[in-house]
C-alpha positions in Angstrom: 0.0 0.0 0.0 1.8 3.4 -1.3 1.8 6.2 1.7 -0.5 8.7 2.1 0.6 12.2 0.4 1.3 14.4 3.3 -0.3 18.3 3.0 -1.0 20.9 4.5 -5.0 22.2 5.3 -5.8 24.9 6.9 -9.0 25.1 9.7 -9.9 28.4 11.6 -12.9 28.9 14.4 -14.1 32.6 14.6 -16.4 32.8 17.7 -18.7 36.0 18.0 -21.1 37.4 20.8 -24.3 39.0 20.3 -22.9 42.8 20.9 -23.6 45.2 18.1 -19.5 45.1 17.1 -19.8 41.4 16.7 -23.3 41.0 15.5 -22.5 43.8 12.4 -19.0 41.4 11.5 -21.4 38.5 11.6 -23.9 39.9 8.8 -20.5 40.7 6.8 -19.2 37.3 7.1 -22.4 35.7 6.4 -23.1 38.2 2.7 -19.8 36.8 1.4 -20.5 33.1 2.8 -23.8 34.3 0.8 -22.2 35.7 -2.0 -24.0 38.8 -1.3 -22.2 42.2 -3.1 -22.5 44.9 -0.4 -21.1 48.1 0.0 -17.9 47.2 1.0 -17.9 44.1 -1.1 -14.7 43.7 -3.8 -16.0 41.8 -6.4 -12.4 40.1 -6.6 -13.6 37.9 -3.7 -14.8 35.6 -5.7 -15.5 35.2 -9.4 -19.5 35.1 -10.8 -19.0 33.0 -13.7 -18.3 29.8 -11.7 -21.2 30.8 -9.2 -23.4 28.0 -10.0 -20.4 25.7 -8.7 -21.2 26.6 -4.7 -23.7 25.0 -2.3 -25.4 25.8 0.2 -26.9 23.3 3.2 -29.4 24.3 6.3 -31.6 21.6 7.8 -34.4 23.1 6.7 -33.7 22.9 3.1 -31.3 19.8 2.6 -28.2 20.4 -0.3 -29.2 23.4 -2.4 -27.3 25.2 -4.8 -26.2 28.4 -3.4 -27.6 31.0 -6.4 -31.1 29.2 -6.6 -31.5 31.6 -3.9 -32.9 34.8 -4.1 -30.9 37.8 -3.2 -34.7 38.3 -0.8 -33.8 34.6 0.0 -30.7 35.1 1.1 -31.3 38.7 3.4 -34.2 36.3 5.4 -31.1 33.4 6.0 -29.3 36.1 7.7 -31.9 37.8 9.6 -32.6 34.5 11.1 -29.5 33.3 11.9 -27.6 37.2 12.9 -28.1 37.8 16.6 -31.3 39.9 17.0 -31.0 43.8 18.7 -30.5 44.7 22.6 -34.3 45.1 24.1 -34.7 48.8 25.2 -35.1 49.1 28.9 -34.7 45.8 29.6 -34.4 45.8 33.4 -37.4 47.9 33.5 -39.4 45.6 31.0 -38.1 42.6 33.4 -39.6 44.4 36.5 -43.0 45.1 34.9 -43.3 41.0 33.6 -42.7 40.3 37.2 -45.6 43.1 38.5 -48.4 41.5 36.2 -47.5 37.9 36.2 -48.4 38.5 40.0 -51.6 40.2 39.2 -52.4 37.0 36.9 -51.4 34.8 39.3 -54.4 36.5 42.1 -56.6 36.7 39.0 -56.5 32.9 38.1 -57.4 32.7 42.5 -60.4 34.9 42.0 -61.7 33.9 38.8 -61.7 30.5 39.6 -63.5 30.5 43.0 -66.3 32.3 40.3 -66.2 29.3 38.5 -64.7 31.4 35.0 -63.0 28.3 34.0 -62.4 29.4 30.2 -60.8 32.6 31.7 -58.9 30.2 34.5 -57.4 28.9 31.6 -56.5 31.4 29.1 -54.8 33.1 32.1 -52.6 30.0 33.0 -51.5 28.9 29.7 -50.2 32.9 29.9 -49.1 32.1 33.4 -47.1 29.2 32.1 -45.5 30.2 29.3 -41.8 29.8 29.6 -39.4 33.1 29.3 -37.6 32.7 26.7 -41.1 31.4 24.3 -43.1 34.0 23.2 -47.0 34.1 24.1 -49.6 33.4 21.1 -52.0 36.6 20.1 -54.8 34.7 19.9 -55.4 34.2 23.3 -55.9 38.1 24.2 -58.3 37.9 21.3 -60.4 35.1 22.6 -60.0 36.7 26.3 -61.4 40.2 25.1 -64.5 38.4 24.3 -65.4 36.2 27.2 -67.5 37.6 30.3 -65.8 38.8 33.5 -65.8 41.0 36.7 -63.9 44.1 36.0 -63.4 43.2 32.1 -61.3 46.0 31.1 -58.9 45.6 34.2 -58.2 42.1 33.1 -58.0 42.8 29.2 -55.0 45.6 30.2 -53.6 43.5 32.7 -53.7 41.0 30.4 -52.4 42.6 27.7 -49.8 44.3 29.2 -48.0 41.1 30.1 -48.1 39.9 26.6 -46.9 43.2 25.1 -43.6 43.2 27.9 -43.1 39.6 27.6 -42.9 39.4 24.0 -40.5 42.0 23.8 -38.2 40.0 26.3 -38.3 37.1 24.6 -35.9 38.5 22.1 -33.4 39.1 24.8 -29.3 38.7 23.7 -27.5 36.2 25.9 -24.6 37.8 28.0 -22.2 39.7 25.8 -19.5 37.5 27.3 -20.9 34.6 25.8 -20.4 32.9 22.1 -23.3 33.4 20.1 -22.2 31.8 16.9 -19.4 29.9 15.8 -18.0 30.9 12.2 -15.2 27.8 10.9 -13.5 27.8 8.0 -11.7 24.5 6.2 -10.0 24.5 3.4 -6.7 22.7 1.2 -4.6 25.7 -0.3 -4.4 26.1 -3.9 -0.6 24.9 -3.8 -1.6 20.9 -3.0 -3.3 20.7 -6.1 -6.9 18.8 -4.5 -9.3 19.5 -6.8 -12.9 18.0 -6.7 -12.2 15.2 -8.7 -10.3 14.3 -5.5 -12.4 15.9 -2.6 -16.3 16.8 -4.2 -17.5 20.3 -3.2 -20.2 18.7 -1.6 -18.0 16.5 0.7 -16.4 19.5 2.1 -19.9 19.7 3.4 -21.1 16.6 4.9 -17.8 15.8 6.4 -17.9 19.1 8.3 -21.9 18.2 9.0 -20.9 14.7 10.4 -17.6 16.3 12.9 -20.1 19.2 14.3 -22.7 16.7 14.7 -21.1 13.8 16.1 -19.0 16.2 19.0 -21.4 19.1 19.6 -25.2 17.2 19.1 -27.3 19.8 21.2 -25.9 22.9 19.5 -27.7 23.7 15.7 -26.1 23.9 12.7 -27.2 27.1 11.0 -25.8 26.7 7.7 -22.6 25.1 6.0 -21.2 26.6 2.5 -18.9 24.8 0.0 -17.4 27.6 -2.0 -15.6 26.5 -5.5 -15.6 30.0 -7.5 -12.2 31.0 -6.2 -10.3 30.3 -9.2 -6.2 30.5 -9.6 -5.4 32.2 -13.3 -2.7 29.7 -15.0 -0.6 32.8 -16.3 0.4 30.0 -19.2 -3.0 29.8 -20.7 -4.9 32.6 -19.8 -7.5 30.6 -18.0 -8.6 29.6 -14.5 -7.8 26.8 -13.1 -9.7 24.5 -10.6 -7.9 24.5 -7.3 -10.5 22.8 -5.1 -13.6 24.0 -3.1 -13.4 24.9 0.9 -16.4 24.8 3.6 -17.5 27.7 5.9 -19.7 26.5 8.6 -22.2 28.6 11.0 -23.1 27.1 14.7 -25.2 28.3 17.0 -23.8 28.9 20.6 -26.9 27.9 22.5 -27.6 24.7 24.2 -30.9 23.1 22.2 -31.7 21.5 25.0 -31.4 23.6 28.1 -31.3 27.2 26.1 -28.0 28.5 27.3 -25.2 29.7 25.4 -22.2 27.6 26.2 -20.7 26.5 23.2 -17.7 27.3 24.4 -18.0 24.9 27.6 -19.1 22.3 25.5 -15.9 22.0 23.6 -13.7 22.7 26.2 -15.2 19.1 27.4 -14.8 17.6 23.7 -10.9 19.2 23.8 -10.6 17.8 27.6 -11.7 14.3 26.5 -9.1 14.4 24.2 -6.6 15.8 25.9 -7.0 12.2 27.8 -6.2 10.4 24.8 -3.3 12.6 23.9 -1.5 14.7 26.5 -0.6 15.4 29.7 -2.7 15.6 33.0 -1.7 18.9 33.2 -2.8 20.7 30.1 -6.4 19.6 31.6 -8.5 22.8 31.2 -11.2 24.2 33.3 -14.6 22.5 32.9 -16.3 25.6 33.1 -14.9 27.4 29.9 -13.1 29.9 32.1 -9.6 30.6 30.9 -6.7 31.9 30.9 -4.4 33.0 28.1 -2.2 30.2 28.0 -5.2 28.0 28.7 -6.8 29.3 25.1 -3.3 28.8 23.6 -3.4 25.1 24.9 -7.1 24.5 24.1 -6.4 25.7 20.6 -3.7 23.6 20.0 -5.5 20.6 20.6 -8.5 21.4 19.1 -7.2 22.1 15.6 -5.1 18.2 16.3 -8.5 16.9 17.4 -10.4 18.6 14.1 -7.4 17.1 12.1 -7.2 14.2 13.6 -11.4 13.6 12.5 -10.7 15.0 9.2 -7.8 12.7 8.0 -9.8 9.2 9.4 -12.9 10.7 7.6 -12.1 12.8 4.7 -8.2 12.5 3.4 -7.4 9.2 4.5 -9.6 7.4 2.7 -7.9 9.2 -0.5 -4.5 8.5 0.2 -3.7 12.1 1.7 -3.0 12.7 5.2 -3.5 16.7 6.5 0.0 17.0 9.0 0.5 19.8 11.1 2.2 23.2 9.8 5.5 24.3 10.9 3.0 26.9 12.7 0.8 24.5 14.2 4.6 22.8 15.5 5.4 26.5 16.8 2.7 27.3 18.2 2.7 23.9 19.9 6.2 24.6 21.3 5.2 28.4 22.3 2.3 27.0 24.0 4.5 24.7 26.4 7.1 27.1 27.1 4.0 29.5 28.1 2.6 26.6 30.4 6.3 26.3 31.9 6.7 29.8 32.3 3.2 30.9 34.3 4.5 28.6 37.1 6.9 31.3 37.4 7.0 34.8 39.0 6.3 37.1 36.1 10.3 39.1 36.8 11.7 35.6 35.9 9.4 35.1 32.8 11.5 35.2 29.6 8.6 34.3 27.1 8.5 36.6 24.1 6.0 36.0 21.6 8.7 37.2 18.7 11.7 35.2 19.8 9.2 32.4 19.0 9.6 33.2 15.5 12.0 30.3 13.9 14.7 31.1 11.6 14.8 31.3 7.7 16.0 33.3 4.8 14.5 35.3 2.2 15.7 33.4 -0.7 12.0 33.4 -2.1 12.4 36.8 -3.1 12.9 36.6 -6.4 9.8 33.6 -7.3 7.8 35.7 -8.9 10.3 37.2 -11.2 11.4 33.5 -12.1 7.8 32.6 -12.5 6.7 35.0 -15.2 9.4 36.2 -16.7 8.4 36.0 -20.0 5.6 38.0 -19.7 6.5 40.3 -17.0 9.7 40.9 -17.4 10.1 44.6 -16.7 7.8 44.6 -13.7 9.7 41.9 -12.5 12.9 44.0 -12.9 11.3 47.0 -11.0 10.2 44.0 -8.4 13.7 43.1 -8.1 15.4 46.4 -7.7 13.3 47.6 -4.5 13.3 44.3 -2.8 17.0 43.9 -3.1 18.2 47.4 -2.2 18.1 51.0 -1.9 21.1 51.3 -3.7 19.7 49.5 -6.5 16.5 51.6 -5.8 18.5 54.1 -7.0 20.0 52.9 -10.0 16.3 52.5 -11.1 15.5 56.2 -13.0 13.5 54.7 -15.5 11.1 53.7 -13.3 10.6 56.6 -11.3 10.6 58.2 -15.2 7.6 55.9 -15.7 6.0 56.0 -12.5 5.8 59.5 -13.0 4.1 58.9 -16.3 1.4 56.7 -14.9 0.4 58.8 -12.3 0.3 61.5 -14.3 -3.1 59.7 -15.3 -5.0 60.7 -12.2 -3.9 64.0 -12.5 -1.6 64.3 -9.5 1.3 66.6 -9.3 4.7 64.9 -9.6 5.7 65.7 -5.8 2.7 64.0 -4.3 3.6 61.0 -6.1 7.1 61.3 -5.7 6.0 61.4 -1.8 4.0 58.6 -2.3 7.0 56.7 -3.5 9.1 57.6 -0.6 6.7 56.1 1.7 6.7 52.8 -0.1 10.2 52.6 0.0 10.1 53.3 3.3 7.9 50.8 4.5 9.7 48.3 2.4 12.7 49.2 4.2 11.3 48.5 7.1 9.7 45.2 6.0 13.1 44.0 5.1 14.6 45.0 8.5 11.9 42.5 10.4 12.2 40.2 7.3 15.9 40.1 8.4 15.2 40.0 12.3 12.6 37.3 11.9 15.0 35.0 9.5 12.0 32.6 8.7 10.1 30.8 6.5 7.4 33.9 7.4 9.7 36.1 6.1 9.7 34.2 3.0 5.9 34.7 2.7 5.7 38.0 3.9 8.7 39.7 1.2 6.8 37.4 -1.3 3.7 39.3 -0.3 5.1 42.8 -0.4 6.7 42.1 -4.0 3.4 40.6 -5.2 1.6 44.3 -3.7 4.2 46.1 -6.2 3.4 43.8 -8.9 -0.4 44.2 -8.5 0.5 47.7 -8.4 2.0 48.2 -11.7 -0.5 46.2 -13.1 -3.3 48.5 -11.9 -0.9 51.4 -13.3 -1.1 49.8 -16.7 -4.7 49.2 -16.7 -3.9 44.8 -16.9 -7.2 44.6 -14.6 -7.2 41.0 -15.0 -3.6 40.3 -13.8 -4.2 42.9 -11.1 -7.2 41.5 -9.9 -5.5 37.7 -10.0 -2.7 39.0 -7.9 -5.4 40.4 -5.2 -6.3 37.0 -5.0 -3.3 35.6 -4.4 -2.0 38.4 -1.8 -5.3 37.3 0.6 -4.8 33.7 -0.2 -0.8 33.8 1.0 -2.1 36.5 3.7 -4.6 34.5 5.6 -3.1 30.6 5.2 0.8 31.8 5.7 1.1 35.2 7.5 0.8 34.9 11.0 -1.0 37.2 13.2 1.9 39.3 14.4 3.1 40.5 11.1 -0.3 40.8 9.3 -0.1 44.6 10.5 3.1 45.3 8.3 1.0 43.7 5.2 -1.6 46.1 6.1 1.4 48.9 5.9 2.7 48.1 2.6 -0.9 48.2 1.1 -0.7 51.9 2.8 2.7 53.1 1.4 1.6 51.4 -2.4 -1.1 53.5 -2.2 -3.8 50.3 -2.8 -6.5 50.9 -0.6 -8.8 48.0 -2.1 -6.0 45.6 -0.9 -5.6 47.6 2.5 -9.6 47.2 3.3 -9.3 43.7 2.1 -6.1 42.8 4.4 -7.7 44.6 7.2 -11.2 42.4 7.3 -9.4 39.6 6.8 -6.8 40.0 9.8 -7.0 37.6 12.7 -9.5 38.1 15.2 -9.4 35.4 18.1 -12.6 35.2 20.3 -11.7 32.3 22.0 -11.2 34.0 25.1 -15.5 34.0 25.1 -16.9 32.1 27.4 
């Protein structure tokens, strides 16, 4: 039996409460799951011709294709799943309830030593009626019509429980808690698994089967298999399938007992297998509550637990195997030395998050060039001569000669541009000074990322649209499946000093958030 090809996938969790910050990143995250163009919405994300390639699954409708939907269709999926608004006056709604469910309660006394059993019952059903469910219309209507002692006291008592309860009903759990669970799976382009290998709609069940198998009590919203994020083959012209990838929503509240502790929940799944797997001490704290080398623990074996599932049930089975990244093995090594190093008192901490950084070299520099040289041979020259030097920066007059031509196109002056250009070497300066300092194979992403913004840049200068709007795609692939959280910030720079601010918003919404500290 051959071995299994060893790659490299890449899983992320994005947990978000029900505050107005988190609920508006929700609706954004769930238009582009949606494919939904909205203000802020680069049409580069995706491209629409291979559209009808995505799919869509909720319980409620099964496997869909993604654009049978309505763009109405689509606006009513995230209404319903999006956290609803804060209730106004909530403690004083709260205190109110409590007023007139006692008034009910002496009502039901009364009415029923009058023998007003109809009324005895509307009012208990009302009486009855859980918190969090909301109380049916209907029985105000049928109430307003049956006889009683003091009618009109106890049609506005009445209806002024159902008016305040109602309104409570809608009530957003604690903003501490995790509302929804975003996770995003994927194979980068570079490995080559198209869906003759892995079907779009396995990227599906197989997420389906893990969520429901470990965490049965809290709802799936909805799971996406995107496949219209092409690679251009700069050989033919054409795109190129490079495989599909999954987005999943789940909900943070308990189905069973109605409260939101998702996060509890897989702290047990992570402690279970923590069992299996590690030591007695990296046990974490049943009730979710932790610390920050606790989330760096949990995380760690979470993401070997999800690969773990994934290989037995999705790669194995097709002679691949998913291994951990030389980040994962970092992060895994960071997250000892931060376990080690709490035991001690903080003045004898040496833990840096930086000097966890491995070393590498920047020998990648020059890839691109290599890569398209025969069609991009100048711009791969200009590429070269500001990642190698100043001096060489220098040498370069032609460029600036030409630069200054281009920009001349949007009617700037020649000073602003030539300020413009001065910030860019700057901040590539500066990106080779940590590139140097950090010595790693991030370096070798991140100056492949910075030369690939220049690229994109002269393309956009020359009006090549379609190159320019392939290398987008590539920067925010390399940017969120290779550039780790600490240096995303100096991608975000060198968007700034090019001048690209479609990249820079794009960089920016995709940057790392972690919520795992939710509980």
């Amino acid at each position: 039996m051959n071995p299994a090809k060893l790659i490299h996938a890449f899983y992320r969790r994005f947990n978000t409460s029900a505050t107005a910050k988190d609920r508006a990143n929700s609706r954004q995250s769930l238009c582009h799951l949606l494919r939904i163009i909205i203000k802020d919405t680069k049409k580069i994300e995706w491209l629409d011709e291979f559209a009808d390639n995505n799919l869509l699954w909720q319980p409620s409708t099964g496997l869909i294709a993604l654009n049978t939907l309505s763009y109405e269709q689509k606006l009513a999926i995230i209404e319903d799943v999006s956290a609803p608004t804060p209730v106004k006056n909530k403690t004083k709604k709260q205190k109110v309830r409590g007023q007139y469910k006692a008034k009910i309660k002496k009502a039901i006394l009364v009415e029923r030593v009058k023998g007003n059993d109809l009324v005895v019952s509307l009012l208990e059903t009302v009486f009855m009626t859980a918190n969090d469910e909301k109380v049916e219309e209907w029985i105000l209507d049928v109430f307003k019509r049956l006889d009683m002692n003091r009618k009109d006291q106890r049609v506005n008592m009445l209806e002024t429980y159902i008016k305040t309860h109602n309104s409570l009903v809608a009530c957003l759990p604690n903003a501490n808690n995790v509302f929804l669970q975003e996770g995003l799976f994927k194979i980068p382009h570079k490995w080559n698994i198209t869906t003759d290998i892995i079907g779009t709609e396995r990227y599906i069940t197989v997420v389906r089967d893990f969520l429901t198998e470990y965490f049965p009590d809290y709802p799936i919203e909805l799971i996406v298999a995107h496949h219209d994020e092409r690679m251009l083959d700069t050989e033919t012209g054409l795109f190129k399938e490079t495989g599909a990838h999954s987005h999943y929503i789940l909900s943070g509240q308990n189905s069973r007992t109605g409260v939101f502790d998702l996060n509890k929940a897989q702290v047990k799944v992570v402690n279970d297998y923590i069992k299996r797997v590690g030591p007695e001490s990296d046990y974490l704290p049943d009730n979710g509550k932790m610390s920050r080398t606790q989330s760096v623990i949990f995380g760690h074996y979470f993401q070997r637990f999800f690969y773990d599932y994934f290989n037995q049930n999705l790669l194995e089975p097709r002679g691949l195997k998913a291994e951990f990244t030389d980040e994962t093995e970092r992060q895994s090594e960071q997250r000892w030395r931060m376990n080690e190093e709490s035991k001690r008192p903080k003045s004898q901490r040496q833990y840096n998050l930086n000097n966890a950084l491995s070393e590498a070299s920047a020998q990648r520099l020059h890839t691109l060039e290599d890569q398209n040289a025969a069609q991009l041979e100048k711009q791969n020259e200009i590429a070269g001569s500001i990642l190698d030097s100043q001096q060489k920066l220098s040498q370069k007059n032609s460029l600036l000669k030409e630069a200054g031509k281009l920009l001349a196109d949007f009617n700037l002056d020649l000073s602003e541009k030539n300020k413009t250009l001065q910030e860019l070497h700057a901040a590539i300066a500066d990106l080779r000074v940590v590139t140097e300092l950090l010595g790693n194979e991030y370096g070798q992403h991140l100056a492949a990322l910075v030369k690939d913004i220049y690229v994109r840049v002269q393309y956009g200068n020359r009006g090549l649209d379609k190159q320019a709007q392939q290398y987008l795609l590539n920067i925010v692939e390399r940017f969120i499946t290779h550039i780790p959280k600490e240096l995303q910030q100096h991608c975000v720079s060198a968007a700034q000093g090019a001048g690209d601010k479609e990249l820079e918003a794009i960089l920016i919404q995709n940057m790392e958030v972690s919520h795992e500290a939710l509980s």
